[in-house]
C-alpha positions in Angstrom: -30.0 -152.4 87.1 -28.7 -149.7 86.0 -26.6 -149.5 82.2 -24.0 -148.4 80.2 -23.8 -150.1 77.4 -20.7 -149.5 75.0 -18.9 -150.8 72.2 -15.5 -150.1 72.4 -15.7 -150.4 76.1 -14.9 -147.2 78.4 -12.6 -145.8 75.7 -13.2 -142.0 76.5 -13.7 -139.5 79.3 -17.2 -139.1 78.5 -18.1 -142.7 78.6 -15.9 -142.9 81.9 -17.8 -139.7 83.6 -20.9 -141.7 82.2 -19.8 -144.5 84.5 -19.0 -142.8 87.6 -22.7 -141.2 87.5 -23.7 -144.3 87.2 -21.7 -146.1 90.2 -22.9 -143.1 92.6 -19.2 -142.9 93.7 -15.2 -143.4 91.8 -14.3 -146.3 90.1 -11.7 -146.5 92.6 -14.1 -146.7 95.0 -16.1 -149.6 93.2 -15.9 -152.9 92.6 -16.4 -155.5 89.6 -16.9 -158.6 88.2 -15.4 -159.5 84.8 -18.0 -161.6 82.3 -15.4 -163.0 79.8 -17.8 -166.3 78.8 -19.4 -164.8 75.3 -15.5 -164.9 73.7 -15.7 -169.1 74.2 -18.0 -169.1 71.7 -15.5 -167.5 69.1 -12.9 -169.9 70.3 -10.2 -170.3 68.9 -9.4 -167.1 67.9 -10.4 -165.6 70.6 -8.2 -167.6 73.6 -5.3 -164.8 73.4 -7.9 -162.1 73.2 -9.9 -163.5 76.1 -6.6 -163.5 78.5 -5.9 -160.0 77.4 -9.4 -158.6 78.8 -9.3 -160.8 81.9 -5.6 -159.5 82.6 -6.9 -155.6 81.5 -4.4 -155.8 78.3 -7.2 -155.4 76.0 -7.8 -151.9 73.8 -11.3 -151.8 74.9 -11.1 -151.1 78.6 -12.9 -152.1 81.2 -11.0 -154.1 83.9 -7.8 -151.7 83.5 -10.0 -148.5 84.5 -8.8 -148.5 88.4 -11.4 -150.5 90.5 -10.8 -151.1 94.1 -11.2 -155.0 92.9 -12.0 -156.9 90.3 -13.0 -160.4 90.5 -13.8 -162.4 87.6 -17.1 -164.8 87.3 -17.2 -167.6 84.4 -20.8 -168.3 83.5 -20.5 -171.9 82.5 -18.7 -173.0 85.6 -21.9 -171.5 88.0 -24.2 -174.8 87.1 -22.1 -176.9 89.0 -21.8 -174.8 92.2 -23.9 -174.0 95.0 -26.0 -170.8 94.6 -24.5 -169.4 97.8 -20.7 -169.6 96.2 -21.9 -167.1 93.8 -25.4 -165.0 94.1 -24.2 -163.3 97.1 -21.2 -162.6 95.4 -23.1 -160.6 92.8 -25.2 -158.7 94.7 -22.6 -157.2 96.6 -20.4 -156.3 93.3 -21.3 -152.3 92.0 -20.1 -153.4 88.3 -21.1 -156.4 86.2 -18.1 -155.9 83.5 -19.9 -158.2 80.2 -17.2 -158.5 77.5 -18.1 -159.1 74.2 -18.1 -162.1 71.9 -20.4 -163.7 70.6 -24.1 -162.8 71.5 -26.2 -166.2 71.4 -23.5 -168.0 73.0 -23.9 -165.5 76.1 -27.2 -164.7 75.8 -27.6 -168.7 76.8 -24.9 -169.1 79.4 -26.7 -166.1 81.3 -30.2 -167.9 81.1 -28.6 -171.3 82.2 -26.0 -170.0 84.7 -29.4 -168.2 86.5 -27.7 -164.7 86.3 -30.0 -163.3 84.3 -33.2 -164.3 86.9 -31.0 -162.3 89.3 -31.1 -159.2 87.1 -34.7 -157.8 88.3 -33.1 -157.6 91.9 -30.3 -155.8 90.9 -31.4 -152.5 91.7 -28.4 -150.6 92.1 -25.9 -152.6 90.1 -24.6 -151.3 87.1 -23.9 -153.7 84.2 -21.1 -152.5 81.7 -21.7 -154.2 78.3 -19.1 -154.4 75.4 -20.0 -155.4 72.3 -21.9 -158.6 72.7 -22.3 -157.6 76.5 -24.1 -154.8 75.1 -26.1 -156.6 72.4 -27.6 -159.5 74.6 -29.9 -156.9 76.7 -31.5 -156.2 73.5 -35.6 -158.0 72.3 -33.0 -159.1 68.9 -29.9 -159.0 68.0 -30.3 -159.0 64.0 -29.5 -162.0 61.6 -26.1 -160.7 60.8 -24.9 -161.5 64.1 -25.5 -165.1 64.6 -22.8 -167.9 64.6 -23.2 -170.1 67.7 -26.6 -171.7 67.9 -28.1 -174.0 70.7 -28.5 -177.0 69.7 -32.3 -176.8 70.5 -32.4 -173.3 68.4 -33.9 -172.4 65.4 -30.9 -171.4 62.9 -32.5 -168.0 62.6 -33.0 -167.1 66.3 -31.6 -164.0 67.3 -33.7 -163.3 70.6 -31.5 -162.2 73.7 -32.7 -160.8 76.7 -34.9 -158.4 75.8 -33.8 -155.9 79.0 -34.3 -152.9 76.8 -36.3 -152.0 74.6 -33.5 -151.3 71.1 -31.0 -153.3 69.2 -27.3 -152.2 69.7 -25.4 -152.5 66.3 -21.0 -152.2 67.6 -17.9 -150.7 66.3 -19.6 -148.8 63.6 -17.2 -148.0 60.9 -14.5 -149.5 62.8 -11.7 -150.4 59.8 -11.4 -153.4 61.4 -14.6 -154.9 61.3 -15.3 -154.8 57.4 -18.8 -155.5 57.7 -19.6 -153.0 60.1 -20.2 -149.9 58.3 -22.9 -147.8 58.3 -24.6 -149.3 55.0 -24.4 -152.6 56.8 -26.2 -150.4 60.2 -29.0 -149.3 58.0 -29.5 -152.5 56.5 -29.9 -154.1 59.7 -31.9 -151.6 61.0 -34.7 -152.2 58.3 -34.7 -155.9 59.1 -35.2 -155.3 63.0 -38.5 -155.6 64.2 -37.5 -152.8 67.0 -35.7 -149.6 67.0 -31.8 -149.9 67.2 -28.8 -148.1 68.0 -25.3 -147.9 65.9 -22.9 -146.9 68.0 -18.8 -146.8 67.5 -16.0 -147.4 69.7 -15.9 -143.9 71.4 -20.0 -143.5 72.1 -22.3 -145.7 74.8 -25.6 -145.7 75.9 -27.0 -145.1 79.3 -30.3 -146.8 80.7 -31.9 -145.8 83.7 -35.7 -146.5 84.9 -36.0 -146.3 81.4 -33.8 -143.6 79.9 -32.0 -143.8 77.5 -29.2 -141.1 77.1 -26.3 -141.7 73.9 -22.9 -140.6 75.3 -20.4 -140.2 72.7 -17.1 -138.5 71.7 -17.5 -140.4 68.4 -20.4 -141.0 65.8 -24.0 -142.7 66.1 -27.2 -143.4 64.5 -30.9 -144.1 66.2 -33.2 -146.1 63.6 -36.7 -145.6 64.8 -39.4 -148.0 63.9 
């Protein structure tokens, strides 16, 4: 697969020519599937903020950016259903659209829907994350970021999927997220057993065979280890 992982979603022209690189052709030209299932695990302050993504009402774009379709696939539901109603459906999609949420919660609906087996043989797909969508392809997510647990989880477990090799730390000084500053980033950083990324809402990171590029309008910080 191929990634751009954001934090305030396509926000920016940058981030957006970022994207079309990525996709090989326009987003018109392209299309998705919208992730909504990490926001269930904020529930319930999340339900009018989950519709409002889905329906492309949301200020941190991705469905509203012009796709020639967008379809929308709820990883709790693929369990019950026959692989065939859904894996060819994925690997014919350009765009995996991942909205954010919270990470654990995700990170386990994606191991026990079987989406993220898929992801090795997803050559030329290119998954979108926001937020959580971006933190769960990370080795660790960082201890200020858990709430939902699995019930077979340590409390302090913060491993996701381990797709790249850095943590992504979102909305970096964003007024609305208190605890998000960049005090709080550098904290975090020195408790992360890996390098990490601090990115706010206008900047995104692209991964390719192993790349990783920053693409930004905004501000950032790299914390090596």
């Amino acid at each position: 697969m191929k990634l751009l992982l954001t934090s305030g979603g396509v926000s920016n022209g940058t981030i957006r020519d970022a994207l079309t690189h990525l996709l090989d052709k326009p987003v018109a030209d392209a299309t998705a599937l919208c992730i909504p299932t990490a926001m269930y695990g904020m529930l319930p302050r999340t339900a009018v903020m989950t519709w409002r993504q889905i329906a492309g009402q949301s200020p941190t774009p991705l469905v509203e950016l012009g796709w020639k379709s967008v379809g929308m696939l709820e990883l709790t539901a693929l369990p019950s259903l026959p692989d065939d109603h859904w894996i060819p459906l994925v690997r014919e999609t350009d765009a995996l659209l991942v909205c954010g949420g919270d990470v654990r919660y995700l990170h386990h609906w994606m191991l026990t829907s079987g989406l993220a087996a898929l992801f090795p043989t997803l050559h030329d797909t290119v998954y979108v994350g926001l937020s959580a969508g971006s933190m769960v392809t990370a080795p660790h997510v960082g201890h200020e970021f858990l709430g939902w647990q699995p019930p077979t989880a340590a409390p302090d477990d913060d491993t996701a999927l381990d797709l790249v090799d850095f943590a992504v730390f979102p909305h970096l000084d964003n007024p609305m997220c208190p605890d998000n500053t960049t005090p709080d980033a550098e904290r975090w950083a020195a408790r992360l057993p890996v390098p990490g990324y601090a990115l706010d809402d206008e900047s995104a990171i692209t991964v390719v065979d192993g790349t990783v590029e920053v693409v930004s309008e905004g501000h950032w910080h790299h914390f090596a280890r």
